[in-house]
LUMMI-208426 format. One line per 10 residues: number of its first residue (from 0); for each residue y, x negated, z of N, C-alpha, C, O, CB. Coordinates in steps of 0.02 Angstrom, whole numbers, plus 32768, in hexadecimal, padded with zeros to 4 digits. Each point is the difference from the previous one (the first is absolute). Glycine has a CB too. Layout:
BEGIN
NUM) Y X Z Y X Z Y X Z Y X Z Y X Z  ...
! end
This chain:
BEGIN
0) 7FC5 7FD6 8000 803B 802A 8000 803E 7FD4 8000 7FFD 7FCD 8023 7FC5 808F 801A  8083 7FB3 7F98 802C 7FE0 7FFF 8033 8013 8031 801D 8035 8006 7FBF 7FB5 7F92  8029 7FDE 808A 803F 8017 8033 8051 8005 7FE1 8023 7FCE 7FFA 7F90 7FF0 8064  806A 8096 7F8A 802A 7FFE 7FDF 803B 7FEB 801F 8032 7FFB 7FDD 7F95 804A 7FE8  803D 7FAC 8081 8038 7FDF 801B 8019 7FB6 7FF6 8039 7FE7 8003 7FA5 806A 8042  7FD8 7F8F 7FAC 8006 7FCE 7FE3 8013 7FE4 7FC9 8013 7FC7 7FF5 7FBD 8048 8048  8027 802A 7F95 7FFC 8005 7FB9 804A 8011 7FEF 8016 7FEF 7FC9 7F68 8038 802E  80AA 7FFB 8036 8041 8007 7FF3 802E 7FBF 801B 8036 7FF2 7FE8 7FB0 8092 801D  8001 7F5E 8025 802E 7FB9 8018 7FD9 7FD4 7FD2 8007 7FC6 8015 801E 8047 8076  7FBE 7FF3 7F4D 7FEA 7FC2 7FD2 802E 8012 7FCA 8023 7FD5 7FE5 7F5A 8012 8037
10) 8084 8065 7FD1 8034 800F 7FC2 8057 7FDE 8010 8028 7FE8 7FD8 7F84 809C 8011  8056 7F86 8057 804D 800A 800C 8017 7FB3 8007 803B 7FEF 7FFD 7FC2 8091 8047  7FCF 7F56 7FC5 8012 7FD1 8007 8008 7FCE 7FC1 8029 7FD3 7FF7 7FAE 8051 8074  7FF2 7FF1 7F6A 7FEB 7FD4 7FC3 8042 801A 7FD4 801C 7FD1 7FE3 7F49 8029 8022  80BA 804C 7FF1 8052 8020 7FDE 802C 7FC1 8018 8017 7FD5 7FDB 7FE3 80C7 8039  8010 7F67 8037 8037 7FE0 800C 801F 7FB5 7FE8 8036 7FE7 7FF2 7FA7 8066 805E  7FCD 7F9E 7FB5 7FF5 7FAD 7FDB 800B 800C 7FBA 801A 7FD4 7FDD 7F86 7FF8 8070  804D 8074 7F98 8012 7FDD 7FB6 8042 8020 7FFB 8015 7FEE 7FC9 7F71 8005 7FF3  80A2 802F 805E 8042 8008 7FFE 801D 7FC5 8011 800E 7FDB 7FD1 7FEA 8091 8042  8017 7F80 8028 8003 7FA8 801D 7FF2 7FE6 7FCC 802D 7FD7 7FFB 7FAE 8022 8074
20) 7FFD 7FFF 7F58 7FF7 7FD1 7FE5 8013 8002 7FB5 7FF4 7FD7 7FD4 7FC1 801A 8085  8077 805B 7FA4 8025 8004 7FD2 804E 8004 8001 8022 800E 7FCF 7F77 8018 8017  807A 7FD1 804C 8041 7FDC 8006 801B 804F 8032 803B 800D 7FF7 7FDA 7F89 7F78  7FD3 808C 80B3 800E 802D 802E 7FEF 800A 8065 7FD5 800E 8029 801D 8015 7F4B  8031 7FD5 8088 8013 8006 804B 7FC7 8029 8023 8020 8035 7FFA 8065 7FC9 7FED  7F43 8015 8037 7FD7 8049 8002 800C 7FFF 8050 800E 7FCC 801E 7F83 8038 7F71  8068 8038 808E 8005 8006 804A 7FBF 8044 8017 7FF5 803B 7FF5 80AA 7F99 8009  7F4F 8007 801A 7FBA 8036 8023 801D 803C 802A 8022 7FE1 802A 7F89 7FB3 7FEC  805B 809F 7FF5 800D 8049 800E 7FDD 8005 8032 801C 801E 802F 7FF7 8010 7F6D  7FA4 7FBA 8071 7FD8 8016 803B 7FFF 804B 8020 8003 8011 803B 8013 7F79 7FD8
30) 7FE7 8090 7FC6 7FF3 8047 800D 8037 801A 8020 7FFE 8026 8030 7F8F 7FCE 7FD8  80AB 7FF5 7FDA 804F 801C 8041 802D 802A 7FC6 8031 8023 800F 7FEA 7F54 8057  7FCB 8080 7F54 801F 8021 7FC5 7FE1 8044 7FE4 7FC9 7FEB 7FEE 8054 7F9F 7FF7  7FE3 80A0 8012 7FCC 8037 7FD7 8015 7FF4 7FB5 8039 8005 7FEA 7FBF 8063 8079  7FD8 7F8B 7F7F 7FF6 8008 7FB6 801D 7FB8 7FDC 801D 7FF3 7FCC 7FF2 809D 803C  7FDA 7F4C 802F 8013 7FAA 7FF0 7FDD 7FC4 803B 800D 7FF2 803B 807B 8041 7F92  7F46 7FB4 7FFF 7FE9 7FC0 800A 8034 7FC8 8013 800B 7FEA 8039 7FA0 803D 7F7C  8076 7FC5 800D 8036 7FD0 7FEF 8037 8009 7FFA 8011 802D 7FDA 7FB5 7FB1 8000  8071 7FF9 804F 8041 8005 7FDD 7FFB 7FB9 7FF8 7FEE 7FD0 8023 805A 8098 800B  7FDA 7FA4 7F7F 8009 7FB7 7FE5 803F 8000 7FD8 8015 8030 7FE1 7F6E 7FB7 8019
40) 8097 7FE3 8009 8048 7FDD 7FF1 800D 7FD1 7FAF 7FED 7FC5 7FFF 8010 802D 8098  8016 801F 7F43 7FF0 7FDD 7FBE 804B 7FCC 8005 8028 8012 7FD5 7F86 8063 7FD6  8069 7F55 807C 8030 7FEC 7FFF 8028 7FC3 7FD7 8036 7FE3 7FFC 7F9E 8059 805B  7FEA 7FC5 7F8E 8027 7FC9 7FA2 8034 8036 7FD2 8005 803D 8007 7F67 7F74 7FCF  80B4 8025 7FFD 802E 801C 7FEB 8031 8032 801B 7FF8 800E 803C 7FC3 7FCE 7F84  8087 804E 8015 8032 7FF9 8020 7FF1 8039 8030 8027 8001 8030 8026 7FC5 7F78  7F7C 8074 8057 7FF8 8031 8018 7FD8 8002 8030 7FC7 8007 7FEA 8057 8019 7FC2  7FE7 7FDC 80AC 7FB7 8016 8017 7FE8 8031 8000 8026 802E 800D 7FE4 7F9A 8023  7FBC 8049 7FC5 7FE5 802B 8003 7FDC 801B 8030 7FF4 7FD9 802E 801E 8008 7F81  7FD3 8060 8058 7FD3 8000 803E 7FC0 803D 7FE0 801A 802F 7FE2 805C 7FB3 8091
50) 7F4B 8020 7F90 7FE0 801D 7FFC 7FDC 8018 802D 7FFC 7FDB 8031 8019 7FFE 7F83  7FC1 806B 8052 7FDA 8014 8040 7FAC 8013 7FD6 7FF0 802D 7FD9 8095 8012 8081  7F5D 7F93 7FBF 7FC2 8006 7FD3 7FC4 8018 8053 8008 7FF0 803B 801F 7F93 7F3A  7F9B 80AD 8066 7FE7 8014 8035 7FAC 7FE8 7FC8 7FF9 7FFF 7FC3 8078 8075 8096  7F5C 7F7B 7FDF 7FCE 7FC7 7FCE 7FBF 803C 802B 7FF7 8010 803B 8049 7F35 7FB5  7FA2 80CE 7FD6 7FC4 801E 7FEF 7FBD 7FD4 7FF9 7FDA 800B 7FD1 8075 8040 7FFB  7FA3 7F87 8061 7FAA 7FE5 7FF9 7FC3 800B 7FF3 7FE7 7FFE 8038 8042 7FE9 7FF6  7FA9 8024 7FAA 7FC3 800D 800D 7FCC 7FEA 7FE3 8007 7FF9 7FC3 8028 804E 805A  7F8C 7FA8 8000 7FD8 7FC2 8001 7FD2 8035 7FBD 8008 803C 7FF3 7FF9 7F6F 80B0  7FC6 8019 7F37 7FCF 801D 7FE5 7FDD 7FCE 7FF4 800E 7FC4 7FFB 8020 8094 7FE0
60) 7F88 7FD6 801F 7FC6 7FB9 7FDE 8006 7FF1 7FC2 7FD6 7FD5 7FF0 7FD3 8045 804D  8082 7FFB 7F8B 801D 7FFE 7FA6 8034 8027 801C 8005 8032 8023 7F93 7FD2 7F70  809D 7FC2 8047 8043 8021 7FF4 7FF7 804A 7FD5 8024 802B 8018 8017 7F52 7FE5  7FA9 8093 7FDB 8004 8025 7FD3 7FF4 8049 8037 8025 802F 7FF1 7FB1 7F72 7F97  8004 8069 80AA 7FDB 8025 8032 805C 8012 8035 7FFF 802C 802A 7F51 7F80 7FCF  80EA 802F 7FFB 8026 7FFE 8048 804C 8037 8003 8036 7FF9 7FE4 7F98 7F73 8025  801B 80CA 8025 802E 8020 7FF2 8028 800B 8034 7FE5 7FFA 8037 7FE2 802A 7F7B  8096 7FF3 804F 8024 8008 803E 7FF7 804B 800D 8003 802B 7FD4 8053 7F72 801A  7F9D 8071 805A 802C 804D 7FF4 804E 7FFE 8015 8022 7FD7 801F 7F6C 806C 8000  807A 7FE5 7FCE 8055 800B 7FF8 800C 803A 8028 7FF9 802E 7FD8 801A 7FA8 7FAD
70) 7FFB 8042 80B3 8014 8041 8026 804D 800B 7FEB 8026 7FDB 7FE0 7F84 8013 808D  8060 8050 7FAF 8032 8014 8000 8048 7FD0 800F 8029 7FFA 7FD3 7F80 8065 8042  805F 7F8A 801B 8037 7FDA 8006 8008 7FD6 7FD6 8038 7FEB 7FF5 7FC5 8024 8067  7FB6 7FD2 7F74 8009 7FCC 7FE4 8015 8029 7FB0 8003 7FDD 7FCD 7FA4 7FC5 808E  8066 80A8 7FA3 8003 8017 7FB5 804D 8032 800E 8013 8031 7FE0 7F48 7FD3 7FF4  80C7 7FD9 8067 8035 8037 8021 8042 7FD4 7FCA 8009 7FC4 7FF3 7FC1 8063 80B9  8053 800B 7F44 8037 7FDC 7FBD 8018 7FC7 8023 7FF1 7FF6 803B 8045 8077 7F83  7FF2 7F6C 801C 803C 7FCC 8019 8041 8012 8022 802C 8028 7FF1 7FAB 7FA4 7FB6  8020 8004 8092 804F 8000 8023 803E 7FE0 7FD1 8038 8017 7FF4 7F89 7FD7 8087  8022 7FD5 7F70 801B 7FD7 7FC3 7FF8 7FDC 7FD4 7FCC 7FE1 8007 8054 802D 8028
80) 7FFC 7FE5 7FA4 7FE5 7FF1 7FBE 7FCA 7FA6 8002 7FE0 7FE5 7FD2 80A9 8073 7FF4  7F82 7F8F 808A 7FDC 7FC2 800E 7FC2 7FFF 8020 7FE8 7FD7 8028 807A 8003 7FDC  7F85 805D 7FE3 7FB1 8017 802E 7FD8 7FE5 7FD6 800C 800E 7FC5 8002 8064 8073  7FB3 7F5E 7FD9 7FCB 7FE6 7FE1 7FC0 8000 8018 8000 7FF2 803C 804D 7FDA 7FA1  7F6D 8040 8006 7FBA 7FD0 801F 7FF1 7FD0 7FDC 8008 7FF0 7FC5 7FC1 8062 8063  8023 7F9A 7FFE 7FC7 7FC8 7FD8 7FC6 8013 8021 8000 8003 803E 8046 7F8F 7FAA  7F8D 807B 7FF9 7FAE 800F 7FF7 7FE5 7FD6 7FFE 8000 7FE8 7FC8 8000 8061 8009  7FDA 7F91 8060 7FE8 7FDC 800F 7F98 7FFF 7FFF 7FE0 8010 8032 80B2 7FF1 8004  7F56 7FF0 7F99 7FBD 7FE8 8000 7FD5 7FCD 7FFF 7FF0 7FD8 7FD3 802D 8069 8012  7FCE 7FC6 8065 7FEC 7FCA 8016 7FAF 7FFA 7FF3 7FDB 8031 7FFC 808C 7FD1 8056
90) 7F85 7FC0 7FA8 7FB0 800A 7FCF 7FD9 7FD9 804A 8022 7FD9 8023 7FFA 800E 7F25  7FA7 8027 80C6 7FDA 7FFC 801A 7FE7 7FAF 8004 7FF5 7FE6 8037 8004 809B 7FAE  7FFE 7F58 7FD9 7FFB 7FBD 8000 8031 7FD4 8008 8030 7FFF 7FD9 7F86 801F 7FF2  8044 7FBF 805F 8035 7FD4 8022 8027 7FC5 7FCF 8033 7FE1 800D 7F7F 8034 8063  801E 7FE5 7F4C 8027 7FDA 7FC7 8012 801E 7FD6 8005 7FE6 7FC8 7FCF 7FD0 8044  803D 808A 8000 8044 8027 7FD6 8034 801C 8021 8001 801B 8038 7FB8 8004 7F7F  8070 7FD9 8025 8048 8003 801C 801D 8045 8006 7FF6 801A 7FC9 801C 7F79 8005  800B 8096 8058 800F 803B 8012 8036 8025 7FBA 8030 7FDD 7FF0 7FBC 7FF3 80A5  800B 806C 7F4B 802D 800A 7FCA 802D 802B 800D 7FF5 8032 8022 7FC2 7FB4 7F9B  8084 800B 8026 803D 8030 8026 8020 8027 7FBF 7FFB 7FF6 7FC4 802D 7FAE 80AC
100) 7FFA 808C 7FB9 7FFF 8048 7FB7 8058 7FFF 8023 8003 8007 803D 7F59 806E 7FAD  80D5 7F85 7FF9 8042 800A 800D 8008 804D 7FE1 7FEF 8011 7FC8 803A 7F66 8035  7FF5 80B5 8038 8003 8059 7FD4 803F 8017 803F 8006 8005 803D 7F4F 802D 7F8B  80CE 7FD5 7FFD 803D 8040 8010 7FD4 8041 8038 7FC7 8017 7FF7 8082 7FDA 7F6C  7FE4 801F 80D2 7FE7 803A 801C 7FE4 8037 7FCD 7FC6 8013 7FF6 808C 7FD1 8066  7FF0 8032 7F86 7FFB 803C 7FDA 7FC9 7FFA 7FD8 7FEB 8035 7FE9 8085 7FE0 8017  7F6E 7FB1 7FF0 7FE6 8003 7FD1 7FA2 7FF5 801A 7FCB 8000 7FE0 80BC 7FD6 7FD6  7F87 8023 8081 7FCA 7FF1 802C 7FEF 8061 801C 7FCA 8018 8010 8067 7F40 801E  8006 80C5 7FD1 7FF7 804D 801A 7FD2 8021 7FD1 7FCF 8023 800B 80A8 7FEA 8026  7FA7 7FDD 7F8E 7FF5 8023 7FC8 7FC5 7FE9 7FE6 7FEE 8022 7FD0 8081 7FF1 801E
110) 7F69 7FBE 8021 7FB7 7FEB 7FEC 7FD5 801E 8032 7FC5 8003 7FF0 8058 7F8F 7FDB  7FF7 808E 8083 7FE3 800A 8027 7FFF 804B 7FFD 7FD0 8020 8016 8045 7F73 801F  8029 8090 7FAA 8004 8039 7FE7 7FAE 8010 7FBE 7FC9 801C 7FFD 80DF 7FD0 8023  7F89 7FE8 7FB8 7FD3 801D 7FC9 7FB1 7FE3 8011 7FD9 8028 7FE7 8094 7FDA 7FB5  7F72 7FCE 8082 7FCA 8006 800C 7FCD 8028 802B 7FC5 8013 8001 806D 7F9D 7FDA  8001 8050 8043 7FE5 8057 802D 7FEB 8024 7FE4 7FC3 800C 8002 807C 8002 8038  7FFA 801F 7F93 8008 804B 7FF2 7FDD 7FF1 7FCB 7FEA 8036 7FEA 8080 8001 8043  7F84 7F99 7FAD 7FC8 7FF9 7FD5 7FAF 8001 7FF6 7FDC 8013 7FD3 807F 7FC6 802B  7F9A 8006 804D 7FBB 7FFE 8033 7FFD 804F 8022 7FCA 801E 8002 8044 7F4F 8025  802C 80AE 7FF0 7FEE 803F 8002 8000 803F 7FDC 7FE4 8036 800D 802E 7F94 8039
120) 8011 8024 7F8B 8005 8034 7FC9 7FCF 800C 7FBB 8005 802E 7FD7 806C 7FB9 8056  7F63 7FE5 7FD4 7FE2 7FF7 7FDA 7FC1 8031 7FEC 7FCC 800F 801E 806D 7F8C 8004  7FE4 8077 7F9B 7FCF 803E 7FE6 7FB9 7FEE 7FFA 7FD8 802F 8002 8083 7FFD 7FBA  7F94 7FA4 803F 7FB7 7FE4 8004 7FD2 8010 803C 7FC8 8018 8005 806B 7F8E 7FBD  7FFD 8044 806B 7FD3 7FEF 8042 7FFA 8047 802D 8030 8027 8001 8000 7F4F 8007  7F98 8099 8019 7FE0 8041 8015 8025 8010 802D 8017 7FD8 8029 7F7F 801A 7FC1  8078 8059 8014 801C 802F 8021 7FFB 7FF5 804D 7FC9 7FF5 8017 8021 8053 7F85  8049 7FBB 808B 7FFF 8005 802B 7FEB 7FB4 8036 8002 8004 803D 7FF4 807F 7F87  7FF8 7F41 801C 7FF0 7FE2 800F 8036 7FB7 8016 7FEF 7FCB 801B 7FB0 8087 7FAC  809D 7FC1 8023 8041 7FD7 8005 803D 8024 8020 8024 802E 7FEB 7FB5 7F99 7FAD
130) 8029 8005 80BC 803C 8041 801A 800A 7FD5 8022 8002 8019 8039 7FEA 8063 7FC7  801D 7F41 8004 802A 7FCB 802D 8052 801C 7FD7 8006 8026 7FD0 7F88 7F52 804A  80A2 8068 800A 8047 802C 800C 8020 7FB8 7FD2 7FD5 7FD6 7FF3 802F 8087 80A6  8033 7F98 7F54 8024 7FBD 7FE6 8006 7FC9 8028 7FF8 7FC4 7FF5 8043 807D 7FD1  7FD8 7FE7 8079 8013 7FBD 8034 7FB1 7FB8 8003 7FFE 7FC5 8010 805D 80B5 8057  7F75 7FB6 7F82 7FC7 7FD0 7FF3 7FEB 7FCE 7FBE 7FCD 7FE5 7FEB 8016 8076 805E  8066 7FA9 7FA4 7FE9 7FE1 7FAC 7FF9 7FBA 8000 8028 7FE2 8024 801A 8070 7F9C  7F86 7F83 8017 800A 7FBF 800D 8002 7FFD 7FAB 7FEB 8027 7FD4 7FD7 7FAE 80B5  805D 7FF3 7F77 800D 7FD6 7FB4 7FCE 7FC7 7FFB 7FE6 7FE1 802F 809F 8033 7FCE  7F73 7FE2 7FC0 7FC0 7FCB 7FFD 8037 7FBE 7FDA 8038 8007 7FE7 7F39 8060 7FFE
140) 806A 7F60 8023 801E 7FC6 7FF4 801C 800A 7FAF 803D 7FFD 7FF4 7F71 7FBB 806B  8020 8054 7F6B 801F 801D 7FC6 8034 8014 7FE6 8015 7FF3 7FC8 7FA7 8018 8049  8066 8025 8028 803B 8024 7FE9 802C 7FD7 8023 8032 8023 7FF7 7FA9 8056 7FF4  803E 7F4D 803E 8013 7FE2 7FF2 8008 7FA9 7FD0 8026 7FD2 8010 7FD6 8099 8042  7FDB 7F97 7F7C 7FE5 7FC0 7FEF 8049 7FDC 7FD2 800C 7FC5 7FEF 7F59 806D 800B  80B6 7FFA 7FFE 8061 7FEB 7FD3 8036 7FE0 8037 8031 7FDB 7FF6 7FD0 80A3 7FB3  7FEC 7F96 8081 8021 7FE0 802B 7FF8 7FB6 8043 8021 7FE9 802F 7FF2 8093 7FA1  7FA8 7F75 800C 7FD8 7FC1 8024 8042 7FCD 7FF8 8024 7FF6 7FCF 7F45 801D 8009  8099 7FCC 8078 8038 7FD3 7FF8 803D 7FEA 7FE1 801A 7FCA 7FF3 7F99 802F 8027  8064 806A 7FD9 8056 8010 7FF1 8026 7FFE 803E 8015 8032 801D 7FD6 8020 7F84
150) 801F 7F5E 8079 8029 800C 802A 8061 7FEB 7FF8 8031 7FFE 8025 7F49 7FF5 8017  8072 8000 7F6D 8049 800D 7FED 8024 804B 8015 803A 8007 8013 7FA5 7FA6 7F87  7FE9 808C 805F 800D 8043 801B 8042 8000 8027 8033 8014 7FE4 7F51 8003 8023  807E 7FCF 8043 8011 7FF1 8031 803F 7FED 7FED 8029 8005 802D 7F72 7FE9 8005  8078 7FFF 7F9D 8059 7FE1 8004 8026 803D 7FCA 8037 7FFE 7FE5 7FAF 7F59 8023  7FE9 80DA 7FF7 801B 804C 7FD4 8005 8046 802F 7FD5 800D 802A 7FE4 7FC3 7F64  8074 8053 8069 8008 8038 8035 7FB3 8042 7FD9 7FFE 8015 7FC6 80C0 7FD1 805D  7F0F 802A 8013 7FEC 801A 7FD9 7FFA 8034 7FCC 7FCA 8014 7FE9 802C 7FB5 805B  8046 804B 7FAC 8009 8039 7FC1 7FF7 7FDD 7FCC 7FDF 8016 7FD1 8070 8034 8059  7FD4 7F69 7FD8 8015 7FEC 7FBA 7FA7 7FE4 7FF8 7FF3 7FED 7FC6 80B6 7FE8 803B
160) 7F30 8029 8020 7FBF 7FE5 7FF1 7FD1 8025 7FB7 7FF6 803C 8008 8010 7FAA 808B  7FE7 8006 7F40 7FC2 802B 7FD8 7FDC 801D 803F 8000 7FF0 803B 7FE7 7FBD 7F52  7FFA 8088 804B 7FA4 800A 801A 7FD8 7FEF 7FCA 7FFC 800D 7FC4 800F 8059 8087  7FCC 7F69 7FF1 7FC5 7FDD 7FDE 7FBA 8029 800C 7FCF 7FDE 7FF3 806F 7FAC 8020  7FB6 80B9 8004 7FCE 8011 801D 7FE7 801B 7FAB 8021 8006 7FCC 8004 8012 80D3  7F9C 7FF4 7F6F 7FDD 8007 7FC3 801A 8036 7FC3 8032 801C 8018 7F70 7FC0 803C  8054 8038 7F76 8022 800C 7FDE 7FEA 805C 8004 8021 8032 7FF2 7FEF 7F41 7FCD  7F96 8081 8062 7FF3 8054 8008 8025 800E 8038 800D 803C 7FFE 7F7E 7FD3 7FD5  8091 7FD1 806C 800B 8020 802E 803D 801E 7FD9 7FF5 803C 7FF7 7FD2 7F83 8073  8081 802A 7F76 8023 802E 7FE3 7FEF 8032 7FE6 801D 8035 800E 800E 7F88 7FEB
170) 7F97 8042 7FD1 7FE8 804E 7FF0 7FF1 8025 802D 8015 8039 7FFD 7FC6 7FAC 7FB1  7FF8 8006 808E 7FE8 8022 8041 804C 8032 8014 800B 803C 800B 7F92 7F4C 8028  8086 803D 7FC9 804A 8037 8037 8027 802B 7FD3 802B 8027 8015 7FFB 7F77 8045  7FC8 8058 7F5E 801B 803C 7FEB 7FD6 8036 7FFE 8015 8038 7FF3 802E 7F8C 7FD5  7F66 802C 804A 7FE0 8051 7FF4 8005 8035 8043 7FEA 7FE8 8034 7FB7 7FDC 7F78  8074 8074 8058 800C 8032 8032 7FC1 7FFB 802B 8017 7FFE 8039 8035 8050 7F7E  7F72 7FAE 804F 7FE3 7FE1 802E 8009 7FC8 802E 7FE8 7FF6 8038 7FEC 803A 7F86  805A 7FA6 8017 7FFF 7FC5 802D 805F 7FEA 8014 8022 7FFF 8033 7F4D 7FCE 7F84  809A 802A 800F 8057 7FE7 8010 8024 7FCF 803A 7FEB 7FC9 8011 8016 80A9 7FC6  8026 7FA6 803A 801B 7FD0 803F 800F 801E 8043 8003 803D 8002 8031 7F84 7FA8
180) 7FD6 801E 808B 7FFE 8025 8043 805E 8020 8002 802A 7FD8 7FED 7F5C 7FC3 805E  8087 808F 7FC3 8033 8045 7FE7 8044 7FD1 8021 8034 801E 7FF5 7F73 8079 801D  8062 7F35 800C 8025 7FE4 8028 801B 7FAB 7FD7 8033 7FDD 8003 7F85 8078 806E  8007 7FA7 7F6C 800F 7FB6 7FDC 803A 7FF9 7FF1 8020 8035 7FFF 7F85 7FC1 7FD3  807C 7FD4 8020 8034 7FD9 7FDF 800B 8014 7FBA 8039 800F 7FF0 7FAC 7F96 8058  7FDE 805D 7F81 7FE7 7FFE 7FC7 801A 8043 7FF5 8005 800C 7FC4 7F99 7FA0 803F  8073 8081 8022 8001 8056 8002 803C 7FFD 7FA8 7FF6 8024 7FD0 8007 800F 80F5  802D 7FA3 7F40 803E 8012 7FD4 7FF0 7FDF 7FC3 8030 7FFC 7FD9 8029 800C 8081  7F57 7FD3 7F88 7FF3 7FFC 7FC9 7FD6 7FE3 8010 8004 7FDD 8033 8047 8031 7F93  7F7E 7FF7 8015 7FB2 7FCE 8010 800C 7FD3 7FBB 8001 8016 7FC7 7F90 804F 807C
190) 8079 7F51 7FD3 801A 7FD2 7FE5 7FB6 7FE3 7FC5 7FC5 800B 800E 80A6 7FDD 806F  7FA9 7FF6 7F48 7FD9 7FE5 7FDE 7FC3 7FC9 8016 800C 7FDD 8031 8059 8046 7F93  7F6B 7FD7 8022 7FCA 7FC1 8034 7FDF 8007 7FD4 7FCA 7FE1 7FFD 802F 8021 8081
! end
């Protein structure tokens, strides 16, 4: 059994180093922030910056197998346009290196949206047999794979960011089964991807 407490201070720590080691300031939160791991400081050039990144860990025996869940707080819109995760997958063998997914909140809601209402809406799968609620949605490593070590992300406010999430999840959120959660950001145009 994986101890996920552990699994979240291995994530939070391994972000901060590679932030540190990309020319950013990172500061550990220790559980005194809601909806933030990191505050980090981008203080090269003429602008500092500050970002609030909150880090999603989770272990597997194949990366391909590793998924986050995402609850509610973690799919609750933006306070401001500097909200980030990094998705963190950490692999089981000790000579591979942990892979990090840089993702806009909004855009992290909206994969957790549409993978939901897709898993539950789905005309295929037998009646009555799918009734977990959204707040239970997890995302699989896949749907973020465009954003593996975008941590240029981070020096962009996230509106001005693309979405890199797969090209069906856009079809997903335009079909009336599935769409977007009624509160999103995205509400005033579902942008190109």
């Amino acid at each position: 059994m994986v101890d996920t407490k552990q699994t979240k201070t291995i994530g939070e720590h391994h972000v901060a180093a590679e932030l540190a080691r990309r020319g950013w300031a990172p500061a550990l939160t220790r559980d005194g922030l809601e909806r933030t791991d990191i505050l980090a400081v981008l203080a090269e050039g003429a602008e500092r910056r500050l970002v609030e990144v909150q880090v999603k860990a989770a272990r597997g025996p194949r990366m391909e197998s590793i998924s986050w869940p995402i609850g509610t707080k973690s799919q609750a819109p933006s306070l401001h346009d500097r909200e980030y995760f990094v998705m963190v997958a950490i692999p089981h063998d000790l000579n591979q290196h942990p892979r990090n997914f840089v993702v806009p909140r909004i855009h992290v809601a909206a994969a957790a949206w549409i993978a939901h209402m897709d898993w539950l809406t789905d005309p295929d799968a037998p009646a009555g047999k799918r009734n977990a609620p959204v707040e239970r949605s997890r995302v699989s490593l896949g749907t973020f794979v465009a954003y593996e070590d975008r941590w240029d992300l981070l020096e962009v406010d996230q509106s001005s960011v693309p979405v890199l999430l797969p090209a069906s999840y856009r079809d997903l959120a335009l079909l009336g089964r599935v769409g977007l959660p009624p509160d999103h950001e995205v509400h005033r145009g579902i942008p190109t991807w």
